[in-house]
N, C-alpha and C positions, 0 to 999 in steps of 0.2 A: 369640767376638770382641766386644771393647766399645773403642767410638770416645768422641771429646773432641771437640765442636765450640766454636768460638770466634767469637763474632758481633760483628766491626767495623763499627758504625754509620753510618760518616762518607763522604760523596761528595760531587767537590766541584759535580757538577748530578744531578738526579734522570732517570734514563732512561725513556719513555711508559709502556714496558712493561715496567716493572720490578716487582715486590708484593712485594721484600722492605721491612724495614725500616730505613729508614736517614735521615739528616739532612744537612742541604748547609750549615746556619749553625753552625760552632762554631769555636774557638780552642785553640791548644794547652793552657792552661789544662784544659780540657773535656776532650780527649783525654788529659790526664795524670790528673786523677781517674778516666776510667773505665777506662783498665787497670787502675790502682791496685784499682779496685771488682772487677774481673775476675780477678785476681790473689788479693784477698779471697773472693772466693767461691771458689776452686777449692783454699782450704785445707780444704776438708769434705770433697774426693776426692784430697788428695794420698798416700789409704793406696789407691790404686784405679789399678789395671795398664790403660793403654789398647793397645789395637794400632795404632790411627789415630790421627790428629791430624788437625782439618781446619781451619784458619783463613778465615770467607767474612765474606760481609757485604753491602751497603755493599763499601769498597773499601779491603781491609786493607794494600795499597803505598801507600796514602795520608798511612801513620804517616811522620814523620823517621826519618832513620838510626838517629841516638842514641834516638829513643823504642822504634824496630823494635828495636834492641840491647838494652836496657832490661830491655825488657817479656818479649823471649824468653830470655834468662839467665836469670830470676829464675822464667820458666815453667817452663824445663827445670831448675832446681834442687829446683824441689816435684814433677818428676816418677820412681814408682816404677822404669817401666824407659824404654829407648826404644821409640819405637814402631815398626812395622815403615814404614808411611808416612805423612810427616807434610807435608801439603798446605796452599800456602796461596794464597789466589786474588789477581789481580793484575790492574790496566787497565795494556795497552802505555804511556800515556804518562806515567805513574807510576812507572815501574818502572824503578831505576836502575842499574848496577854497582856503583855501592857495596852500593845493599839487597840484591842477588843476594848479593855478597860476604857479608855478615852473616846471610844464611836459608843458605846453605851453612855457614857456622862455626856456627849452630846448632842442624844438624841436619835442616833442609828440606828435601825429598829430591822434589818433586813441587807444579811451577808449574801453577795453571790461570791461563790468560788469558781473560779477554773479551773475543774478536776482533768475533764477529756478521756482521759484513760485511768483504770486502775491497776495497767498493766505497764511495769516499768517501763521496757523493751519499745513499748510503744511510744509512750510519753518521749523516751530519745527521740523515736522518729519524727514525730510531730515538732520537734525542737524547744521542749518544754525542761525547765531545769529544777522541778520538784519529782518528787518517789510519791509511790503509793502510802511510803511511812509518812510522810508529809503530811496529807488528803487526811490521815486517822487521828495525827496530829492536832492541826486546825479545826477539823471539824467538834473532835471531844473539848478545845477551849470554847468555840462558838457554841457548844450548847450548853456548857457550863457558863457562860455569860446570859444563855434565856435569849438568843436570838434566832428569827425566822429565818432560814435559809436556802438559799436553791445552790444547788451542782448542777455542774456542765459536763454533756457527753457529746462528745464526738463520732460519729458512726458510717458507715460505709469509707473507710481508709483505706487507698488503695495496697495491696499487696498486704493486708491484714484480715486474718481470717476473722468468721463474724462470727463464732463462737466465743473467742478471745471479747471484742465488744459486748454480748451478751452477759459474759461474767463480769463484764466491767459494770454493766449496770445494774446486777443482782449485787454487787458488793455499793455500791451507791445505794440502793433499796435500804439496805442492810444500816445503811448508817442514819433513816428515817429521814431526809431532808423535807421541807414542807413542799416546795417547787423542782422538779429536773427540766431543765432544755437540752433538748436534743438535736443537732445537730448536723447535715451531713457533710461527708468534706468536702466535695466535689459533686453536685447534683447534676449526673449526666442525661442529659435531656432523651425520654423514653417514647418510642414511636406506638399510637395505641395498636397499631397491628400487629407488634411485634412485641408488644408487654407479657411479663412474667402475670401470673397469676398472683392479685392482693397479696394470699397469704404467704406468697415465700418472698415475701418483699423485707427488707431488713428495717423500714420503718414499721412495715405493718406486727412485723415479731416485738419489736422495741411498746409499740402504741398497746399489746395483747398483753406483755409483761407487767407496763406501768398500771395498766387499767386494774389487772391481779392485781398489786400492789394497794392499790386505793389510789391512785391518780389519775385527773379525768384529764382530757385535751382539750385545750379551750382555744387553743390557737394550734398552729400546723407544726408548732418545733417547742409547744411548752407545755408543758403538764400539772398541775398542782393539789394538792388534797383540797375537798373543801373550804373555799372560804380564804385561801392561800396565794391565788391569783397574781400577775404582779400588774398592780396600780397602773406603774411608770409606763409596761410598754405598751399598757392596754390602750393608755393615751394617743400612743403612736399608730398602733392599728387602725384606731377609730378616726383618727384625723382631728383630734383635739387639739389646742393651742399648747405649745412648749416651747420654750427660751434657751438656747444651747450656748454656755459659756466655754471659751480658750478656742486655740486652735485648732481646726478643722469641725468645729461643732456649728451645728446647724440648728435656724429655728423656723419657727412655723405660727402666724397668728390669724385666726378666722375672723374677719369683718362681713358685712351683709353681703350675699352676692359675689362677695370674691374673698382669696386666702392668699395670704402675703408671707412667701420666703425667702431666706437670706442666711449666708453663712460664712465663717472666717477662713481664711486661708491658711493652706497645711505646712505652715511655716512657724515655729515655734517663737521665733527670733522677730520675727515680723508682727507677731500679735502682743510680744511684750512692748515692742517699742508705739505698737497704735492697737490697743485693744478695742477700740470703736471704728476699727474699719472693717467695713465688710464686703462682699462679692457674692456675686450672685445671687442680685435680687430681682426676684420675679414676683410677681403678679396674676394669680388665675382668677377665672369669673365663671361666672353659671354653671353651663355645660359641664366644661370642665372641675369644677369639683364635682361634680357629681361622678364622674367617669372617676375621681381619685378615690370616693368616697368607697364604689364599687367594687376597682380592684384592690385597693388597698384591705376594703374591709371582709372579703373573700377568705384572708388568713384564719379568720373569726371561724370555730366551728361553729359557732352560732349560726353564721353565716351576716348579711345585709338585705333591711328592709325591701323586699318586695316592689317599693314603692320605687323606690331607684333605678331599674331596670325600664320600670313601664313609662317614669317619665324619658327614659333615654331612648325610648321607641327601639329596646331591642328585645322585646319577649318572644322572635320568633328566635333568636338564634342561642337564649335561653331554654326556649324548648329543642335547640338544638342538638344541646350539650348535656339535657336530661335523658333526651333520646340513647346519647350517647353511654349512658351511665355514669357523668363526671359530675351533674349536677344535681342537686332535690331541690322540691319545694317544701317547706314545713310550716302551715300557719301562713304568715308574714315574713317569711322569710326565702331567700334564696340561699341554699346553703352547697359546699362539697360531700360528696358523698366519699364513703372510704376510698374506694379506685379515683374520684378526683385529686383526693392528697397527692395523688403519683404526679399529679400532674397540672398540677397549678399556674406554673408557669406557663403551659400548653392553653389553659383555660383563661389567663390574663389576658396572654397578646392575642386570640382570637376572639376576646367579648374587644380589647381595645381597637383591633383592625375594625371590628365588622364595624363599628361608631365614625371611621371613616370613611370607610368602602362608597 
């Protein structure tokens, strides 16, 4: 499997908790050079087959019709085949019937929205500037176009009660999307001596609801009905090859024996004037993929091959962490168990230290 991503810069406020990169002062002027730029650079991979397409950003419903039209004709004309799905992310109050109309004729087959909350009050706090009238808005056009869609929740907000989150996501339920990601906003790192019990954990209430619902967890922050998956970032988990177009996007390509990274600089103005410069390229080999492949692919509930651990000669300190109740074994695999979701990150840099120790 190999993904395209496409990184749209542009919003028109900055969200508290946002750390992508993006910009809130620009002009259509500024936005027609850097497709243009984006479109330039993606003539170096127009001989290269993607499965995915992901369009995020910043906030890519942000474009004009005519620019949204433009820019994806001229995309899918440099493209070898199509892709199997081609996503692109969207704020409710951006999002119009015309744009629907024009990501349907070309080829968009899978909205994400940034919902977060379905509770105004909240939505201010987070620094978001669509309503919940938005979210019912957008959503009733996007399924009146016939497309797959995933909502975003945001959960554990500080100084917001998590009853309020909980309603936010039975009214998300409510609106059937095929995929929800969840969230948290701040994951403050949990000591296991001093951990809440699973079930009063606000992921483990969130993981109890979607499951009711019909959504299974297939990764630690996404959910989706059967068969509903998303493609693109499965790619990511697993450590598959993917090409990251504009600035600040980042790529990733596996050769034998080692995997080769590189990415542009978070400089809007810089990648239009050289959209074939890049920084920070690195080079990993043996060992170390495998160590990428492991923690990386941990997020998986599936979990990662069995085999991966034993070639890295660390099954003692996997049987550490089962001892512990953070890990299982299942089959071929090494997977998290529920109370490991708490604490994955606890679970990461202790398989990554002990690899040094």
């Amino acid at each position: 499997m190999r993904g395209l991503y496409i990184h749209i810069p542009f919003c028109k406020s900055k969200c508290k908790y946002c750390g992508f990169y993006s910009i809130t002062q620009f002009d259509k002027s500024l936005i027609s050079k850097y497709t243009k730029a984006l479109l330039k650079e993606f003539e170096l991979y127009k001989n290269y087959e993607f499965d995915t397409i992901y369009i995020g950003g910043g906030t890519p419903s942000i474009l004009a019709p005519v620019t949204l039209s433009d820019f994806l004709n001229k995309l899918l004309s440099l493209l070898k085949k199509e892709p199997l799905e081609f996503t692109i992310e969207a704020n409710p109050e951006s999002l119009s019937p015309e744009k629907l109309k024009i990501l349907k004729e070309y080829g968009v087959n899978r909205i994400s929205l940034g919902v977060q909350s379905m509770n105004n009050n909240v939505l201010k706090f987070l620094g978001r500037i669509h309503t919940q009238s938005d979210v019912y808005r957008a959503t009733y056009f996007i399924k009146k176009f016939g497309f797959n869609f995933n909502v975003d929740l945001i959960y554990d907000i500080p100084n917001i009660d998590e009853e309020i989150t909980i309603k936010s996501l039975k009214k998300l339920c409510d609106l059937a999307p095929n995929h929800i990601s969840a969230y948290s906003y701040s994951f403050d790192t949990l000591f296991l001596s001093e951990s809440p019990p699973v079930e009063k954990t606000s992921m483990y209430k969130i993981r109890n609801l979607l499951q009711e619902k019909g959504y299974i967890q297939y990764e630690i922050s996404n959910f989706a009905k059967p068969g509903f998956q998303c493609k693109h970032n499965i790619i990511y988990w697993k450590m598959h090859d993917y090409i990251g177009l504009g600035a600040a996007a980042h790529s990733m390509i596996n050769k034998k024996h080692k995997r080769i990274r590189w990415s542009h600089c978070t400089n809007i103005f810089a990648y239009i004037q050289s959209p074939f410069q890049y920084e920070n390229y690195t080079i990993i080999r043996n060992k170390d993929v495998l160590i990428e492949n492991l923690i990386f692919g941990l997020r998986m509930i599936e979990g990662v091959d069995i085999a991966i651990p034993i070639e890295l000669n660390i099954m003692k300190n996997i049987d550490g962490l089962t001892h512990q109740g953070l890990l299982t074994i299942k089959g071929d695999k090494v997977c998290l168990t529920e109370k490991g979701l708490l604490y994955l990150d606890y679970v990461q840099e202790y398989l990554y230290t002990s690899l040094f120790a």
